[in-house]
MOPAC internal coordinates of N, CA, C and O (Angstrom, degrees):
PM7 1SCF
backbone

  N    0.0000 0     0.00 0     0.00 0    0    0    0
  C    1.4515 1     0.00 0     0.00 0    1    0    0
  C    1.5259 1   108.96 1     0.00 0    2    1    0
  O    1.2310 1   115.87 1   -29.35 1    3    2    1
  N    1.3283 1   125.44 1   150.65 1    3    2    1
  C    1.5230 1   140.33 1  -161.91 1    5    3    2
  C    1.3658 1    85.62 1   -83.74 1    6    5    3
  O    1.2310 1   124.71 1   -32.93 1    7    6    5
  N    1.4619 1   108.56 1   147.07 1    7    6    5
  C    1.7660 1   113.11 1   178.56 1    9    7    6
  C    2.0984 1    91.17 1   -88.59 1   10    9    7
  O    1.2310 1   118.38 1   -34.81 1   11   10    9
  N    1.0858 1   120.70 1   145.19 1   11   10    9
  C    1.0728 1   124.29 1   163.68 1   13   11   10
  C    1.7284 1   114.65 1   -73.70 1   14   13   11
  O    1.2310 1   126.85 1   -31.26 1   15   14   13
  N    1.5610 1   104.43 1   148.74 1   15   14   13
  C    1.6413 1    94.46 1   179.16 1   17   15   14
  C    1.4132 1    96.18 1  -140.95 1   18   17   15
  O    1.2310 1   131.48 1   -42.81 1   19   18   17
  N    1.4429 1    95.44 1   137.19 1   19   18   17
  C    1.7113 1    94.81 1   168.46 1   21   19   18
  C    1.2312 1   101.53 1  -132.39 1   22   21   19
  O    1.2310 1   134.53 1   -36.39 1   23   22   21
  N    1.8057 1    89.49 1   143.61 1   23   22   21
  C    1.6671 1    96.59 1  -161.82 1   25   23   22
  C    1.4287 1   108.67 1   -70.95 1   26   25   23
  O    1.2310 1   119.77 1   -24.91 1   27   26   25
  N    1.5006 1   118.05 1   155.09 1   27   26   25
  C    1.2941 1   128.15 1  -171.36 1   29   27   26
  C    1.5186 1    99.33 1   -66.54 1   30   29   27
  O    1.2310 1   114.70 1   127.46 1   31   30   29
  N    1.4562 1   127.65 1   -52.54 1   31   30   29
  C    1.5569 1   112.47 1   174.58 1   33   31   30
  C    1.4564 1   121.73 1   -46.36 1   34   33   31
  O    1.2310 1   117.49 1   172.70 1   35   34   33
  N    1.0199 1   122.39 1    -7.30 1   35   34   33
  C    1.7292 1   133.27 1  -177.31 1   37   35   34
  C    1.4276 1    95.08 1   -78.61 1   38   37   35
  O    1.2310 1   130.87 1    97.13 1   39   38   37
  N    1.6929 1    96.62 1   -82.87 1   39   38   37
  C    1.3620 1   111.44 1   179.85 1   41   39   38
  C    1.7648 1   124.93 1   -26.43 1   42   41   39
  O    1.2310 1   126.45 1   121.04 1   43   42   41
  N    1.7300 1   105.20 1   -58.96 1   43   42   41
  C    1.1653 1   103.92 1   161.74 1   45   43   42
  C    1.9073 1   130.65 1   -35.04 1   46   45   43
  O    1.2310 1   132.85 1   108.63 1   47   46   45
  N    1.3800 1    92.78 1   -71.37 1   47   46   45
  C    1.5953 1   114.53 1   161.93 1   49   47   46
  C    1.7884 1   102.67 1     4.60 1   50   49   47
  O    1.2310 1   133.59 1    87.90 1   51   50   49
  N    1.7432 1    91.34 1   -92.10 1   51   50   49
  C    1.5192 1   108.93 1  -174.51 1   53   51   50
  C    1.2713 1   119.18 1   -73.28 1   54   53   51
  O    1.2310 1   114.38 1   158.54 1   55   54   53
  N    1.6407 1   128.26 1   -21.46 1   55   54   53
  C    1.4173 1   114.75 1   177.90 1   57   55   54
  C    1.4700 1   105.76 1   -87.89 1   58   57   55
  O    1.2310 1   114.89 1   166.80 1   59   58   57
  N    1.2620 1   127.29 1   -13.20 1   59   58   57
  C    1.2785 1   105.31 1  -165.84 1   61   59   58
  C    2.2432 1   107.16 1  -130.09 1   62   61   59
  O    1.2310 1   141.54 1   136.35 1   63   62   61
  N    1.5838 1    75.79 1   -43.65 1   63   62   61
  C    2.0446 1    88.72 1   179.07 1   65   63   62
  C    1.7953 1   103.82 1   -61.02 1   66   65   63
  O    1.2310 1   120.93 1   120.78 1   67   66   65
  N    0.9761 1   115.84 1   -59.22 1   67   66   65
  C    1.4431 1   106.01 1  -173.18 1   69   67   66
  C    1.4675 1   122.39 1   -51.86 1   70   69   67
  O    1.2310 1   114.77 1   102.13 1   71   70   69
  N    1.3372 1   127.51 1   -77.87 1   71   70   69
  C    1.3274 1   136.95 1   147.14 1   73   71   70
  C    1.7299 1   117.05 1    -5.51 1   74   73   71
  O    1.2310 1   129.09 1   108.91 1   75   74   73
  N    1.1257 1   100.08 1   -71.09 1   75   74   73
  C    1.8851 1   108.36 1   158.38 1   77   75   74
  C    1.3362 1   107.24 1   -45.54 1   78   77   75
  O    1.2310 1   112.83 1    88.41 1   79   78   77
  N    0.7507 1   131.15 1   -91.59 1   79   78   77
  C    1.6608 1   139.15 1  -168.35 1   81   79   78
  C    1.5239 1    93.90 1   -49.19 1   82   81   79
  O    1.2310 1   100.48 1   157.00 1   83   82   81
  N    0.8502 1   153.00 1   -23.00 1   83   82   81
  C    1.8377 1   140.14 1  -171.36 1   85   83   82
  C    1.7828 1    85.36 1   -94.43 1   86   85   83
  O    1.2310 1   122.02 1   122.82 1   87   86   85
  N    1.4050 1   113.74 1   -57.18 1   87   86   85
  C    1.6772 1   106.97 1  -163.46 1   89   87   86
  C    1.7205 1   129.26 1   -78.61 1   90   89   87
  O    1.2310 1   128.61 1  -168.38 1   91   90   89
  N    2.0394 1   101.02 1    11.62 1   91   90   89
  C    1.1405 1   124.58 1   160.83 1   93   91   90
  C    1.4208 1   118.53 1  -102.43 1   94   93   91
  O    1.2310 1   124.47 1   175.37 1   95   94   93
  N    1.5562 1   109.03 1    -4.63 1   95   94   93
  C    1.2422 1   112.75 1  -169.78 1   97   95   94
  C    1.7490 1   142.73 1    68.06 1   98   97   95
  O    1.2310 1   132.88 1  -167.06 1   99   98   97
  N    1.3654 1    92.72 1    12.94 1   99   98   97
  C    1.1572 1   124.77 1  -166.18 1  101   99   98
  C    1.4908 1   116.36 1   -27.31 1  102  101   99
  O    1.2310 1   104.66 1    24.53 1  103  102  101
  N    1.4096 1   145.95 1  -155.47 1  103  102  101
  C    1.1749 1   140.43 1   151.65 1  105  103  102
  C    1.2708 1   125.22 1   -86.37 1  106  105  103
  O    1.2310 1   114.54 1   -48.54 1  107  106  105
  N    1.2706 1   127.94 1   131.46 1  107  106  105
  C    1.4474 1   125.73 1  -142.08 1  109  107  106
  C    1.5037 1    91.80 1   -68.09 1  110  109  107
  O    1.2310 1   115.32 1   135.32 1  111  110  109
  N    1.7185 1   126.48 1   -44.68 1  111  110  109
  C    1.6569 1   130.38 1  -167.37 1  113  111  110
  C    1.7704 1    91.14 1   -57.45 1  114  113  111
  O    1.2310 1   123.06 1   120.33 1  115  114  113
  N    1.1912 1   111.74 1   -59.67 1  115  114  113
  C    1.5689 1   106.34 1  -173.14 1  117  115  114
  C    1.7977 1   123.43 1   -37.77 1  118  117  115
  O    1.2310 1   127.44 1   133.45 1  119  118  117
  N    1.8725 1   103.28 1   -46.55 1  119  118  117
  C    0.9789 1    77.69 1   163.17 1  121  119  118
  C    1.6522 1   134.25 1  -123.83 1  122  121  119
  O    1.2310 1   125.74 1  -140.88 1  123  122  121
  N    1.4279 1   106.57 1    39.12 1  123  122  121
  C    1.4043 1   126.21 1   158.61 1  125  123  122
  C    1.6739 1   111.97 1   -62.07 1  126  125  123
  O    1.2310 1   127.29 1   142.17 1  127  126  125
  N    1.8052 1   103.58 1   -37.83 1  127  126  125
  C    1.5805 1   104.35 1  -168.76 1  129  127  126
  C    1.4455 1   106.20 1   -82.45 1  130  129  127
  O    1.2310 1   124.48 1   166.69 1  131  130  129
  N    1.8994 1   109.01 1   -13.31 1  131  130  129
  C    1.5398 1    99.05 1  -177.74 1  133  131  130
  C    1.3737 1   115.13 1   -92.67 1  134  133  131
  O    1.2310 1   115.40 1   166.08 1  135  134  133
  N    1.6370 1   126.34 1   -13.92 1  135  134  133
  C    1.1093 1   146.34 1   121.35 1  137  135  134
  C    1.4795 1   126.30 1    -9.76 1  138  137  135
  O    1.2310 1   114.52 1   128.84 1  139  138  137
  N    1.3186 1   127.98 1   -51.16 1  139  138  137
  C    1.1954 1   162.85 1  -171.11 1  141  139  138
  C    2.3601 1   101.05 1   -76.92 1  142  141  139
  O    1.2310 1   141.82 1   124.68 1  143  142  141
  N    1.8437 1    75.25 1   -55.32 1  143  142  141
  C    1.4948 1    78.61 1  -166.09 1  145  143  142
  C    1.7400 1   113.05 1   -69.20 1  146  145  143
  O    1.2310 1   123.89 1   144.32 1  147  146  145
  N    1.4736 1   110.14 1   -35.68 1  147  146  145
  C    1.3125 1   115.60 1  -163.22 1  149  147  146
  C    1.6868 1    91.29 1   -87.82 1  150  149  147
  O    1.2310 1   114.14 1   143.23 1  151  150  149
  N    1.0167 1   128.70 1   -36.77 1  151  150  149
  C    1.5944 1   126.73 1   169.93 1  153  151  150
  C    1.8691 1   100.63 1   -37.80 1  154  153  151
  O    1.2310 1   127.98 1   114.08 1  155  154  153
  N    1.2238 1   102.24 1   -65.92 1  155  154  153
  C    1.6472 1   105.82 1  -168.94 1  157  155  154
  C    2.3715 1   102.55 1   -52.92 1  158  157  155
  O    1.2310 1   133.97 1   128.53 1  159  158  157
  N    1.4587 1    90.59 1   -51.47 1  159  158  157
  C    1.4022 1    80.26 1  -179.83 1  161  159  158
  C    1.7914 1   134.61 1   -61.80 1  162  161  159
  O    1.2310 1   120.28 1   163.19 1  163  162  161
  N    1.6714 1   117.07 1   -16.81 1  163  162  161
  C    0.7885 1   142.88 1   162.65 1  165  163  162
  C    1.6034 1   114.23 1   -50.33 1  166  165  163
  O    1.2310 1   130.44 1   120.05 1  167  166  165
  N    1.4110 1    97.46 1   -59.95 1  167  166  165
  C    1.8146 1   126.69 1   172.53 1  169  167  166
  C    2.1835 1    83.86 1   -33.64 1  170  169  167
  O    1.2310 1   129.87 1    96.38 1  171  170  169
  N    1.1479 1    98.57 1   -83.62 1  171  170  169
  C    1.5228 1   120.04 1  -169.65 1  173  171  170
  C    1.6282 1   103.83 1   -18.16 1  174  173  171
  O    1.2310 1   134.82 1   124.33 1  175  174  173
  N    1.5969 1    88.94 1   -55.67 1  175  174  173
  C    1.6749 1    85.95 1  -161.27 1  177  175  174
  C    1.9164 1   115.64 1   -73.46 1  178  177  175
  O    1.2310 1   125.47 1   149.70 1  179  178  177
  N    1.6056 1   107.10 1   -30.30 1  179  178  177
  C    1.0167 1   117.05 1   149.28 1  181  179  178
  C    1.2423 1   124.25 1   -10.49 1  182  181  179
  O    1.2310 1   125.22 1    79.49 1  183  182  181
  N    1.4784 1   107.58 1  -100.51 1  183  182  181
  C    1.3493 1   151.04 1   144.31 1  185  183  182
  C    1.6301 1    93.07 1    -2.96 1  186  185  183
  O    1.2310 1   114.37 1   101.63 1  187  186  185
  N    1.3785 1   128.27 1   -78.37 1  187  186  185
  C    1.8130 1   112.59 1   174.93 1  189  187  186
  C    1.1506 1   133.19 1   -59.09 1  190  189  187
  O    1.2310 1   125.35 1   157.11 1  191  190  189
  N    1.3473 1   107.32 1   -22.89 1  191  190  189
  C    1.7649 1   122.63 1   172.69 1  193  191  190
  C    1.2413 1   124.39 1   -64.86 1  194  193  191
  O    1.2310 1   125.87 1   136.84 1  195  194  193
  N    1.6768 1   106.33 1   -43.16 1  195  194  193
  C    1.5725 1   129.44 1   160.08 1  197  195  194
  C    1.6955 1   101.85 1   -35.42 1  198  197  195
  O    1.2310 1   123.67 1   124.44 1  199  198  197
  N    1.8076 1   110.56 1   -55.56 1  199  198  197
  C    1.6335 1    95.55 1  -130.54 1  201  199  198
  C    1.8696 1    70.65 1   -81.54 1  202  201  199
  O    1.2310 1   124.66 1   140.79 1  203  202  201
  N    1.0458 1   108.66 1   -39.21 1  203  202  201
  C    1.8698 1   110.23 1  -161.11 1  205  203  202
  C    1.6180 1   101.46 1   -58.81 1  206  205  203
  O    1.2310 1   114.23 1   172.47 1  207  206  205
  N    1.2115 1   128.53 1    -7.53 1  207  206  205
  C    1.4670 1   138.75 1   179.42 1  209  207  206
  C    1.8344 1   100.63 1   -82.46 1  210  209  207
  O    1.2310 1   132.89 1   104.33 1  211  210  209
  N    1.3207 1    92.71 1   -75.67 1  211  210  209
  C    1.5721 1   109.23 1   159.86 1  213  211  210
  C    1.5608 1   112.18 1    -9.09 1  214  213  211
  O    1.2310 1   138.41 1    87.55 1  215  214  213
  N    1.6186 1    81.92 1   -92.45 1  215  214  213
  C    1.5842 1   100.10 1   171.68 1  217  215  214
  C    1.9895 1   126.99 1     0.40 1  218  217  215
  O    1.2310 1   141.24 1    91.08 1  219  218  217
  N    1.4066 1    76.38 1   -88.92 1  219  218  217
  C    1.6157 1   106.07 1  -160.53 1  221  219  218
  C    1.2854 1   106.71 1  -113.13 1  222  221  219
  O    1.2310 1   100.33 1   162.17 1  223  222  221
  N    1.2081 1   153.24 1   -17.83 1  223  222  221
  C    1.2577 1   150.17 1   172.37 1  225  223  222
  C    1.7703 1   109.73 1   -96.38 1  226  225  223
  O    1.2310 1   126.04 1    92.97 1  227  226  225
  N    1.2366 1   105.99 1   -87.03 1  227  226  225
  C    2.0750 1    98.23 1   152.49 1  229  227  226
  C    1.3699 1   139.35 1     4.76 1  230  229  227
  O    1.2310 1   133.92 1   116.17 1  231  230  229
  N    1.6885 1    90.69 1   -63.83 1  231  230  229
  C    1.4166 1   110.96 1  -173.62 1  233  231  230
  C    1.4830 1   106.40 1   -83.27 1  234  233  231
  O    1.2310 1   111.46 1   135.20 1  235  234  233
  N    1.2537 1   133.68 1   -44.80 1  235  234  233
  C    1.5709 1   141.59 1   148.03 1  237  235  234
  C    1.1535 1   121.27 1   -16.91 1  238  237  235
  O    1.2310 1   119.08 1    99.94 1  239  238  237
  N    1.8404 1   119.37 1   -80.06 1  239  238  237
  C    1.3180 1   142.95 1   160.22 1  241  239  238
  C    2.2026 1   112.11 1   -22.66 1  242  241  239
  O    1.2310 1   133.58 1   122.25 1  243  242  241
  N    1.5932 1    91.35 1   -57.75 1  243  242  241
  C    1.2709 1    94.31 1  -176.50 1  245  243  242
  C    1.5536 1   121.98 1   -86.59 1  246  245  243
  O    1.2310 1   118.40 1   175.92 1  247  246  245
  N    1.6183 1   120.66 1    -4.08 1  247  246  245
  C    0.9503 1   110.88 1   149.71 1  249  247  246
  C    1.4542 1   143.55 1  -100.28 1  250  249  247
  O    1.2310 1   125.18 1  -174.51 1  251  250  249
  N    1.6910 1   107.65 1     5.49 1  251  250  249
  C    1.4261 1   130.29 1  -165.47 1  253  251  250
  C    1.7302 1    81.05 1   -75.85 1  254  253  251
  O    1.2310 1   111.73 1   136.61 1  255  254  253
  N    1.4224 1   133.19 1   -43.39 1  255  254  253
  C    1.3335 1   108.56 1  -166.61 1  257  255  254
  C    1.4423 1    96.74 1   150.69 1  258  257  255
  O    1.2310 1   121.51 1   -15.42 1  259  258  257
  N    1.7562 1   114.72 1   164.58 1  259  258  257
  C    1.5017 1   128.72 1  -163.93 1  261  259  258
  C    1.5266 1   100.71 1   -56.32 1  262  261  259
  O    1.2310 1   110.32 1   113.63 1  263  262  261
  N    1.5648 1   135.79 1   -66.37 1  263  262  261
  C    0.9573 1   111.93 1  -173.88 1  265  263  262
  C    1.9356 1   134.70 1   -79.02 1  266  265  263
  O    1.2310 1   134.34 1   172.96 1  267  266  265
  N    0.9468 1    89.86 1    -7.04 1  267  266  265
  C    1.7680 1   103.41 1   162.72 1  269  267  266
  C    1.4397 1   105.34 1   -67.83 1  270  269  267
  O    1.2310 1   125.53 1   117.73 1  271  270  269
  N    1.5871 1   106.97 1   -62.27 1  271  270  269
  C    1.5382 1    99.67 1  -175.38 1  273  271  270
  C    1.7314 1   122.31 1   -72.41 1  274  273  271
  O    1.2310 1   127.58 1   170.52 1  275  274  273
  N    1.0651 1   103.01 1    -9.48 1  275  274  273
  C    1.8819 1   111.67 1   172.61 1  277  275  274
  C    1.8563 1   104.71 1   -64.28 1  278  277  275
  O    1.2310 1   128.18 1   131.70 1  279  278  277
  N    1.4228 1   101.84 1   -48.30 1  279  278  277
  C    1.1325 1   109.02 1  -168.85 1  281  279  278
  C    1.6196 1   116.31 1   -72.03 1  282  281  279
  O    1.2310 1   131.84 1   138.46 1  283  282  281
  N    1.8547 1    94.74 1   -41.54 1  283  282  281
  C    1.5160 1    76.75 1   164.51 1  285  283  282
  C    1.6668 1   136.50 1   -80.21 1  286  285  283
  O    1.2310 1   118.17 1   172.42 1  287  286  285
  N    1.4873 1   121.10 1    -7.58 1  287  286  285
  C    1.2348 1   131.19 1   151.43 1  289  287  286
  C    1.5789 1   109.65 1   -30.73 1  290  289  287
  O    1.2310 1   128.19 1    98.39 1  291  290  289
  N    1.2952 1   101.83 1   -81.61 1  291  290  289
  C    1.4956 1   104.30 1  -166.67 1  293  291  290
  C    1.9487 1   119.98 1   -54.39 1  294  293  291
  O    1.2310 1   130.74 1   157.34 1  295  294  293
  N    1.7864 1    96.88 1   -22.66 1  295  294  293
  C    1.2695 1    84.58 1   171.57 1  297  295  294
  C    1.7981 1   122.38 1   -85.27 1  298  297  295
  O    1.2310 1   123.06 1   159.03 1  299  298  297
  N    1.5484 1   111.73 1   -20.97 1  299  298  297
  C    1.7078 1   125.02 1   154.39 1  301  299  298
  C    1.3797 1    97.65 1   -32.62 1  302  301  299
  O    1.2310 1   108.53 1    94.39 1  303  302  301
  N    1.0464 1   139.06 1   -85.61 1  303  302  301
  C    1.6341 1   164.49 1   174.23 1  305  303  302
  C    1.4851 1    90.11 1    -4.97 1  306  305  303
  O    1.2310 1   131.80 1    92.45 1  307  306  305
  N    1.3945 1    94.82 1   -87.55 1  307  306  305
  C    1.6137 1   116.95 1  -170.53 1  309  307  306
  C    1.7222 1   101.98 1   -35.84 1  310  309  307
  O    1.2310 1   129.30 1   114.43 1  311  310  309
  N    1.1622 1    99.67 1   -65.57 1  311  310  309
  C    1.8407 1   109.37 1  -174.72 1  313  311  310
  C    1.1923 1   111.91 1   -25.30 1  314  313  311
  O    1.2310 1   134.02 1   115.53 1  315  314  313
  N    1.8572 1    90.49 1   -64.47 1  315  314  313
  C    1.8965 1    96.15 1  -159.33 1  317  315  314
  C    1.6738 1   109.98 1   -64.43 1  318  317  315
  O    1.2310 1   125.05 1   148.15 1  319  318  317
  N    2.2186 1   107.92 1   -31.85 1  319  318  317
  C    1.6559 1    79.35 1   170.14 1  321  319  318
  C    1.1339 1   160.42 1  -138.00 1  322  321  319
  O    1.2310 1   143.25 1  -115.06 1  323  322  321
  N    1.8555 1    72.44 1    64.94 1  323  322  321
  C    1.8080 1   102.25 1   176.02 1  325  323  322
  C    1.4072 1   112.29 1   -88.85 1  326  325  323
  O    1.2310 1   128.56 1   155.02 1  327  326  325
  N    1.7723 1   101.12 1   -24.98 1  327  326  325
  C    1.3956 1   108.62 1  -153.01 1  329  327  326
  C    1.8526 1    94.08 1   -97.32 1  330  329  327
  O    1.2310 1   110.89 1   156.11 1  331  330  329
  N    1.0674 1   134.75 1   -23.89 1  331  330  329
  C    1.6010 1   154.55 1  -151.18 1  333  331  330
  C    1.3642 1    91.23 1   -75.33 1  334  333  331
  O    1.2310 1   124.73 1   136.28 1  335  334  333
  N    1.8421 1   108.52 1   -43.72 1  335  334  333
  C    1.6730 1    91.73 1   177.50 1  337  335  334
  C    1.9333 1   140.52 1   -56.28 1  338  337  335
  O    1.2310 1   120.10 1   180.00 1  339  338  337

């Protein structure tokens, strides 16, 4: 399985920019938009986890056999609509 990576500017983002910016009191738009920004990068990593899920776990599940692959159906299902919102 692909190691997942999230970029260190992400990481930064939420461990350190948000928290900072709330305990300076910053301007609420300022950090609504950084809010905004790390939301979208999150999306990203999502979005790679999906396909690397897809990938290699999915494709596994659904070829090990009917009830492996039943099960992973319903969890595809489930994914897309939690994630669709």
């Amino acid at each position: 399985m692909k190691v997942l990576f999230v970029n260190p500017s992400t990481q930064h983002r939420i461990s350190t920019n948000l928290p900072t910016m709330v305990e300076e009191e910053r301007d609420c738009a300022d950090i609504l938009t950084q809010i905004s920004s790390v939301h979208e990068a999150l999306r990203a990593v999502a979005r790679e986890l999906m396909r690397n899920h897809l990938k290699h776990c999915a494709a596994h599940a659904i070829r090990s056999g009917h009830a492996e692959a039943e099960a992973m159906y319903d969890e595809l299902v489930d994914l897309m609509h939690r994630h669709s919102r």
